[in-house]
Residue, then its C-alpha position, 0 to 999 in steps of 0.5 A: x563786772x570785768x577786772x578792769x571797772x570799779x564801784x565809785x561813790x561819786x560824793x567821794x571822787x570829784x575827777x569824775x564830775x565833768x563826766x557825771x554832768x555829760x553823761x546825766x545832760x546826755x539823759x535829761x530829755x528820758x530823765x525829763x530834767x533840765x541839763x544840770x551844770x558843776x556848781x549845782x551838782x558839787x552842791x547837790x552832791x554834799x546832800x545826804x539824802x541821796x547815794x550816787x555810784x558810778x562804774x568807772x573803767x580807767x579814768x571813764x565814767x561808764x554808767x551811774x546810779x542814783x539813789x534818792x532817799x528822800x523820795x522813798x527810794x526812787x532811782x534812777x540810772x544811765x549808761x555811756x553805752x547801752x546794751x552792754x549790761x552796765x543797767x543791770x549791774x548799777x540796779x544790783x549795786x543800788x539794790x544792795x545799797x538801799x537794803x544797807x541804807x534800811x530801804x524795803x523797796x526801790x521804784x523807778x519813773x520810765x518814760x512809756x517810750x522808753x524800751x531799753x531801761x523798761x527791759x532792764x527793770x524787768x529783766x531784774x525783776x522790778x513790777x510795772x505797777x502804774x501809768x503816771x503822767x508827768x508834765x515837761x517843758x509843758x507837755x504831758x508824758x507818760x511813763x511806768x512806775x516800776x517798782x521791786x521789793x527788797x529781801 
């Protein structure tokens, strides 16, 4: 992490929301999700059953991390601009994490034509487990359930 980014919780930095909301909107056909909009996230945002990081440089929002506790760790991530390693850096921040929140694995949903977040997820050593097909918008996609172990 260069010296000018931080870790942000984003339940706890409201400055940051219009940013969260474009970035995640800019994902929502990968993440196969509706575009989210400030009300709902504000309210999605006081649940405690999720842990939400952000990397932020300045007053930009560079990537973001989800951790949603009530689907047995399943996360998710996204990044303003790929390659750049903000993928791996938000997997390691959401790792640590769910080993404070007790978790002993994390998994991830990732679309089969997605190459980018596939190799993040290997590169940090997350296993390909199973093909699974999801339906949206009414059709059928497929994806890999990548999931790692926690120490």
């Amino acid at each position: 992490m260069n010296s000018t980014e931080e870790i942000i919780n984003l339940k706890e930095h409201d400055f940051f929301i219009e940013q969260y909301i474009n970035l995640r909107n800019s994902y929502a056909e990968l993440l196969l999700t509706l575009p989210v909009n400030i009300s709902d996230t504000k309210e999605w945002l006081k649940k405690n059953d999720i842990e939400i990081r952000g990397v932020v440089q300045d007053i930009t929002l560079l990537g973001v991390v989800i951790l949603y506790l009530n689907k047995n760790g399943e996360i998710a991530f996204f990044v303003r601009e790929q390659n750049k390693g903000f993928g791996g850096m938000l997997l390691d921040i959401i790792e640590k994490l769910a080993i404070e929140r007790g978790l002993k694995s994390v998994w991830a949903w990732v679309l089969k034509d997605n190459l980018i977040a596939q190799r993040v997820f290997e590169k940090k050593g997350f296993i390909k487990e199973e093909i699974i097909e999801r339906e949206y918008k009414g059709v059928i996609k497929q994806g890999i359930r990548y999931k790692k172990y926690l120490e």
